[in-house]
N, C-alpha and C positions, 0 to 999 in steps of 0.2 A: 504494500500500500504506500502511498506518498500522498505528498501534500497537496499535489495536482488536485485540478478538478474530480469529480467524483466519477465513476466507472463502471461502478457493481452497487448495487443500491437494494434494499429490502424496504420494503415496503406491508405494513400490517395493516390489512382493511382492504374491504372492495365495495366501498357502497358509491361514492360521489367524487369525496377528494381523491380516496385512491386510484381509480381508475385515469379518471384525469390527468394525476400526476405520470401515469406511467405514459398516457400516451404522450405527452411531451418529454419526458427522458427518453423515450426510445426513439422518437422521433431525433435525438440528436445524437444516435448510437449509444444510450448509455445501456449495460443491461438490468433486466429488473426481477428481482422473483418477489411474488405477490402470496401472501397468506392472509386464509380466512379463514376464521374460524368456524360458518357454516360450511355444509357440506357441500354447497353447489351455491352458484351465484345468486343471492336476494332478488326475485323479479318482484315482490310483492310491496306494497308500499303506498304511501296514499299523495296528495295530491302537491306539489312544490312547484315553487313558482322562479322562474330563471328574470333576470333584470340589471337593466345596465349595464355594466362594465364584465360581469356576466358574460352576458349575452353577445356581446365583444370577443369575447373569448371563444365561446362555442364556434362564432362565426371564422377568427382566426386559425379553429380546429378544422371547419371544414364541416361542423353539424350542424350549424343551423337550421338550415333547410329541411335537414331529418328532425330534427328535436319541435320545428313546424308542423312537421305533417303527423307529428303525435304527439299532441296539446288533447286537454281534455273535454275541449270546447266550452269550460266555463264561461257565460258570456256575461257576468254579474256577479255583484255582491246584496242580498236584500237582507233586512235586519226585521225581524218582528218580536214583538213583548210576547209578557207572560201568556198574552189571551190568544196568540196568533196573529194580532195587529200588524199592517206593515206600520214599522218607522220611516222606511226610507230605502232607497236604490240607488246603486254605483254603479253602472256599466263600465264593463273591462276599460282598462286602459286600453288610450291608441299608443302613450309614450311608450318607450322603452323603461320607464322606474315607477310609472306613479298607482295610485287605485289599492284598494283589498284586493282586485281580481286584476292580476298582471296578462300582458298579451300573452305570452307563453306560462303557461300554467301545464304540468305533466306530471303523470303518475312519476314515481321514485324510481322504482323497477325498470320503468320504460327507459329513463335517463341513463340509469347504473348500465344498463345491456347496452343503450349506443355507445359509450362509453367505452366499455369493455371491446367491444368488435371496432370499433376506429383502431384499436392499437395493433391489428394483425398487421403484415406486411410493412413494418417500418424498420427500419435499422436496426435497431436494437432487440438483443434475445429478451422475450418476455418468456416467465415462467410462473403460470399460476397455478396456488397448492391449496385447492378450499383444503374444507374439515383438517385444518393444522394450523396451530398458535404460537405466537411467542411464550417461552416459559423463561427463558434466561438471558439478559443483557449484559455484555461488559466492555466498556469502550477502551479500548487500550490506547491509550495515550501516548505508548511512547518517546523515547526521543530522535527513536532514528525511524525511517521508510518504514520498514519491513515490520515494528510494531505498532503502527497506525492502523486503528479499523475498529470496527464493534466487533466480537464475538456473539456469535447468537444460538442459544439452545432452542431448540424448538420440541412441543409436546411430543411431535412422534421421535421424537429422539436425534434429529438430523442438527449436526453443530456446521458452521460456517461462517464466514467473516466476507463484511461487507465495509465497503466504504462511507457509506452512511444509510442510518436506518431511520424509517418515517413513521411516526406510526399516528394512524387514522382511524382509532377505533371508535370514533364517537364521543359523546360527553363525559361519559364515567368508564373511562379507557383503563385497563387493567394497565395495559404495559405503561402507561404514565405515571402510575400510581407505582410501582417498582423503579422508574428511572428518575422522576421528578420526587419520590415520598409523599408518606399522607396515606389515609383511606380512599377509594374510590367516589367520594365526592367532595375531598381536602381543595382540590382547585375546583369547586363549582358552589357558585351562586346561587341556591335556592331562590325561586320565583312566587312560592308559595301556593302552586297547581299542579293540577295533574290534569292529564286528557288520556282518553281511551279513544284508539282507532280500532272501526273494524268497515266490512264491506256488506253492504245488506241487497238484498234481490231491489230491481228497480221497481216503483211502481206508475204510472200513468199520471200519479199528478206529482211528481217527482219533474223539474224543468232544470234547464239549462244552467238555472244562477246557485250560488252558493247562498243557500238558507243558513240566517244564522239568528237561532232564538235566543234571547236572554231569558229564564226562567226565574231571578230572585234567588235571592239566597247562595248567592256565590257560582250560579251553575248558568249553563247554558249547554244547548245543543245543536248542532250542525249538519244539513245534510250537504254533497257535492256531488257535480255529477262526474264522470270518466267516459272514457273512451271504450270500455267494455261492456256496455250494456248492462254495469248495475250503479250504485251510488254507495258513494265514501260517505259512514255517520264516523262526527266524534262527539264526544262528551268532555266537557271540560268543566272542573269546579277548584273553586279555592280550598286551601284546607293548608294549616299551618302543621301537622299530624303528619311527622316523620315516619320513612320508611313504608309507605302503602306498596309503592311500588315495586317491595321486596317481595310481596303477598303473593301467593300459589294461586294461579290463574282465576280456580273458581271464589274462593274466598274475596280475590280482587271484584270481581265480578259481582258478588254479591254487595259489597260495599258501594258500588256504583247502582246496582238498582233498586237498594234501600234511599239511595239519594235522590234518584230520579222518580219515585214511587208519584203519581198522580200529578206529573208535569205534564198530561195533556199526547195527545198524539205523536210527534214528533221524538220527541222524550222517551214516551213507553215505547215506541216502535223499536229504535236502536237498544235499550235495554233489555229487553225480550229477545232482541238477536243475539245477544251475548251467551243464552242458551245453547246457542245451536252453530253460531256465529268464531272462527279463530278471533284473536283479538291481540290487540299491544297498547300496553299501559303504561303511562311514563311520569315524571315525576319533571317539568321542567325546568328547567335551570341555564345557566351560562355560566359558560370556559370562560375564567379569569387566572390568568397566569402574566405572573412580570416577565417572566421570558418564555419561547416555544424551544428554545434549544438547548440542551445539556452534551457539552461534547461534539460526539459527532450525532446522537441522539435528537431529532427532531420532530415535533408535533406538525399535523396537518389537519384543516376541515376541523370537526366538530368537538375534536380531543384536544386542540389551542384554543379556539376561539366560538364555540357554540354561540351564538345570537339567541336560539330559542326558535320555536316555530312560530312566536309571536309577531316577531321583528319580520317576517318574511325575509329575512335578507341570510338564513343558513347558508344555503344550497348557491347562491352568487357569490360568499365568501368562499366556500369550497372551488370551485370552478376558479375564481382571479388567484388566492391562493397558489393553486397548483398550479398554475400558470409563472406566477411570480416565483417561487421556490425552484422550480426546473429549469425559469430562464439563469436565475443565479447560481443554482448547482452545475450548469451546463456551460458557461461564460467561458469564452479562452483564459487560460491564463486564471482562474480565480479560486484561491487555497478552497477550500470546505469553510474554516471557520468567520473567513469575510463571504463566503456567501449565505451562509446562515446570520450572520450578522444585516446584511442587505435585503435578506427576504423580511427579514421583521422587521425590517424602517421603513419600506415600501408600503408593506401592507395596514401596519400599526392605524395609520389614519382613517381606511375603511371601517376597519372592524371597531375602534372605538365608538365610531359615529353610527356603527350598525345596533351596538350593543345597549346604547344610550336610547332606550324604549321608552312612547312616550308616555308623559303624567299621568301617573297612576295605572297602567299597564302592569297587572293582568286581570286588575281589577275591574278598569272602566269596560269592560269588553263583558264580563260577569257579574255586573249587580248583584249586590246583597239585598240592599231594599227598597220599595215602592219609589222613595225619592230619588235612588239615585240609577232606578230605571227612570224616571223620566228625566233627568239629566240627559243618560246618554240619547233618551227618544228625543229630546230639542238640539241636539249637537247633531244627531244622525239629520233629523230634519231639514234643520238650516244646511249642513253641506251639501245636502241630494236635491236641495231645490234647483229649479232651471236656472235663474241667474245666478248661483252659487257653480254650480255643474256646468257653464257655457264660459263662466274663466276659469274654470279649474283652478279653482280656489282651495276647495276640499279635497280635491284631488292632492293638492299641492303639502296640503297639512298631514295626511294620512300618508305620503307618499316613503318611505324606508329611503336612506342615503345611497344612493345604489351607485352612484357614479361619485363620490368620496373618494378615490383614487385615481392618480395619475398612472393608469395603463404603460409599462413600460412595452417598448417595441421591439427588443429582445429579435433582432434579426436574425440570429445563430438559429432559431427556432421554425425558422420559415422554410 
């Protein structure tokens, strides 16, 4: 190993940032082996929205186009009260940043797969190994070439040294929690909720926009539509009540439909799917960390920098991310530890601005009570009216920082 650029890279995670990153390392000859801890690639996944600088990116991949042609066709955001009332409507954005309902809206799965198949045929050996994890990190520092590199044990028992290791496992990332210290959520910001995704049969009066009821009492529920002919519920409620999301599937599940008990159709429906229905329950939060690099050990996506699903702005910091971290692991001439140094000053101002959720977020979105459901029904209101909605005014308030970074052009890449 030397102090060269990077060459041989491991990479842990295949959902968003990982895939990503690997198509632009390989894309500049570097090679790459990929571990996942499921046993085959994640197609399943619910509804994420690509913007701005983003969306830049994809188009510098070469996917746009595809990542177009399978959007989930949400074409709105509608808000209704307790009773079923509409508050108010947001029809998708035409920007590229603004609206609850971004122009490119895509199932996760759909994303992860193009993602994944852009990286065949480029320069670089890609090696992917679901069902296998990282279990052992040791970055060897030392002072000459030949002991530069991480050592890496892996569960199935395979040792091997790499130039630098990335790892993207998400918010409460194991191997972050062995190389940075802490417990599994020592770097994360509780948001004070949880949401449960699941997939429910479509029904007829089931439309186009993203239904989003506020029900009181901290909770609300959501339907969306896809591109497979059924519709994404979730269930989101507040709750200061540690560790739910440790709970054994059904126990979780029961917790959630004692909460939604007599919230009305919408509510009962997704609850009642939980019977019969898979499901993913989460507890959200956000990646905060002073640095994303220890060594040659570095975080990517949702295990440095989580926004939360609230922010919209995840799944565009994964994508610019990888983008940015490949162009500086790849640069002529640039040691490891200045480009790991470069991708975090690059990026830092995005994800600040992404992670800075607005006033009172995750709250205003989930009323507690009668008063400050109509709060949000006169804030919904005033934005979705026509003179408000023909300057894009509300568009402009509600819109995520999505273009908060200066895009490097990273030519070596092209």
């Amino acid at each position: 190993m030397t102090t060269a650029r990077a060459s041989k890279v491991l990479i842990s995670g295949a959902s968003i940032a990982g895939p990503a990153l690997v198509h632009w390392l390989a894309r500049a000859g570097v090679d790459v082996t990929v571990v996942e801890r499921a046993p085959e690639l994640r197609e399943g996944g619910h509804n994420i929205d690509v913007r701005g600088a983003g969306r830049e990116v994809l188009r510098r991949m070469g996917l746009e186009e595809d990542v177009l042609a399978h959007t989930t066709g949400e074409e709105g955001t509608r808000f209704l009260d307790e009773r079923g009332r509409v508050l108010g409507e947001f029809p998708a954005s035409t920007s590229q940043t603004g609206g609850p309902t971004a122009e490119v809206e895509v199932l996760r799965g759909r994303l992860s797969r193009l993602l994944v198949d852009s990286c065949e045929g480029l320069p670089g050996r890609v090696q992917w190994r679901f069902g296998d994890q990282v279990a052992e990190v040791h970055d060897r520092l030392g002072g000459d070439d030949d002991a530069s590199g991480v050592d890496v044990v892996l569960a199935s028992g395979v040792r091997e040294r790499f130039d630098v290791v990335v790892v993207a496992e998400g918010l409460r990332s194991r191997t972050r929690q062995q190389v940075f210290g802490g417990d599994r959520s020592a770097h994360v910001k509780e948001l004070g909720a949880y949401c449960a995704y699941l997939t429910v049969p479509r029904e007829p009066t089931d439309d186009r926009y993203w239904t989003w009821q506020v029900l009181g009492r901290g909770r609300s529920a959501h339907l969306r539509p896809d591109d497979e002919g059924t519709t994404r519920g979730l269930l989101t409620f507040l709750s200061d009540v540690p560790g739910l999301d440790e709970l054994e599937p059904r126990a979780a599940a029961l917790v959630v439909q004692r909460l939604y008990a007599g919230t009305g159709p919408i509510g009962e429906r997704l609850t009642a799917a939980l019977d019969t229905e898979p499901f993913y329950f989460e507890a959200l939060g956000q990646a905060v960390l002073p640095r994303w690099s220890k060594g040659r050990v570095v975080l990517a996506g949702d295990a440095a920098h989580c926004a939360s699903p609230v922010s919209g702005m995840s799944t565009t910091l994964a994508l610019v991310g990888a983008y940015v971290l490949a162009g500086e692991l790849t640069r002529p001439g640039a040691p490891v530890p200045q480009a790991l140094e470069a991708y975090e000053r690059t990026l830092r101002p995005l994800v600040d601005a992404a992670q800075k959720l607005p006033p009172g977020t995750p709250r205003i979105g989930n009323p507690r009570h009668t008063a400050e459901i109509r709060v949000l029904g006169a804030l919904v209101s005033a934005a979705s009216s026509r003179p408000v909605q023909r300057l894009r005014l509300g568009e402009r308030l509600i819109s995520p920082p999505a273009d908060a970074v200066d895009l490097p052009e990273h030519a070596h890449l092209r």
